[in-house]
Steps between C-alpha positions, in 0.01 A plus 500: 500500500462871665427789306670846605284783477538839468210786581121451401428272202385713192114572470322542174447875454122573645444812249454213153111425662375865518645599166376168282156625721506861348645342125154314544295733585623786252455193237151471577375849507678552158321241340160615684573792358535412193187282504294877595690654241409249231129521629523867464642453113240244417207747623674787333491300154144375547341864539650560223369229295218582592497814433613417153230248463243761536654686205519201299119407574416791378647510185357147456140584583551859281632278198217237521223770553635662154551188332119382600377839412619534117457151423166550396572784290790351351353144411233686272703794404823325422905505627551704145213750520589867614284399763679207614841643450398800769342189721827304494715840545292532842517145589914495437487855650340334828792224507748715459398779777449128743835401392685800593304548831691109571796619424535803669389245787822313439738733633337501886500185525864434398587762743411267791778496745621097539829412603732297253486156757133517517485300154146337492358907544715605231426195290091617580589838393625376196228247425281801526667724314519293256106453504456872470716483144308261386221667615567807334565325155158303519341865536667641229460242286142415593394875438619500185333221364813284429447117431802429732277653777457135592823449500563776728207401717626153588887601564296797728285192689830317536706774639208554745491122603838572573530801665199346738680175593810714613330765641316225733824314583687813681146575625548472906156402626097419370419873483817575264381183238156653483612819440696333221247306347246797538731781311578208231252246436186706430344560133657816409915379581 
């Protein structure tokens, strides 16, 4: 059996290879990208942590150092003495002044740029955010001399586990987790 044939058999189009090549290529620098831009986010969020942190130490250490300082004076004087009432007024005073001082806190660290797909940075930012409320209500409630201070205290410690473990997960390298672990695990978180 013969076979007639007419002109050039037909060839598969050569332009498919380069194009799939760019597709590739543009595929890959998006997501590397993406990758620099998430490391940029993550950075961006711990700064601010830690510049929260420092705020929130030092409403801790204030509040302790008043609380250590009228003790004295208030186990011999008395909660219900004039004395004691002014004493307590200072102490809740303190809290509340560390309290705000979180708070107002709050606001720069919610304002850290992270992109909606980026979900484990905006789950850390939450974590933490949600640390810093709890935060602020241990403070206030501390300061004033409330018994659900302990309460207050232990939600605060939990939301600070938290905010720790998912801070550490989108951290990218050693030097991010220590950063982590140094803004949130010392005495005065």
């Amino acid at each position: 059996m013969e076979t007639v044939s007419f002109g050039r058999e037909p060839t598969r189009p050569r332009w498919r290879m380069p194009v799939v090549a760019v597709l590739v290529l543009v595929v890959v620098g998006l997501a590397v990208a993406d990758e620099r831009l998430r490391s940029t986010e993550v950075a961006d969020l711990l700064e601010r942590v830690e510049a929260s942190q420092v705020t929130v130490g030092l409403a801790e250490r204030k509040l302790s150092s008043m609380q250590q300082y009228v003790r004295p004076v208030l186990a011999s004087a008395g909660r219900s003495s004039p004395t004691g009432v002014d004493l307590a007024g200072l102490v809740a005073d303190v809290g509340d002044e560390g309290a705000e001082r979180v708070a107002a806190g709050r606001p720069a660290v919610q304002g850290s740029g992270i992109l909606a797909w980026h979900r484990s940075a905006l789950t850390a930012r939450a974590e933490y955010l949600e640390y810093l409320d709890a935060k602020t209500a241990h403070l206030a409630s501390a300061g004033s001399g409330d018994h659900a201070s302990g309460a207050a205290k232990r939600r605060a410690d939990r939301a600070r586990a938290d905010a720790v473990s998912a801070l550490t997960a989108v951290a990218s390298d050693d030097a991010e987790v220590a950063r982590v672990e140094a803004a949130l695990t010392g005495p005065w978180s």
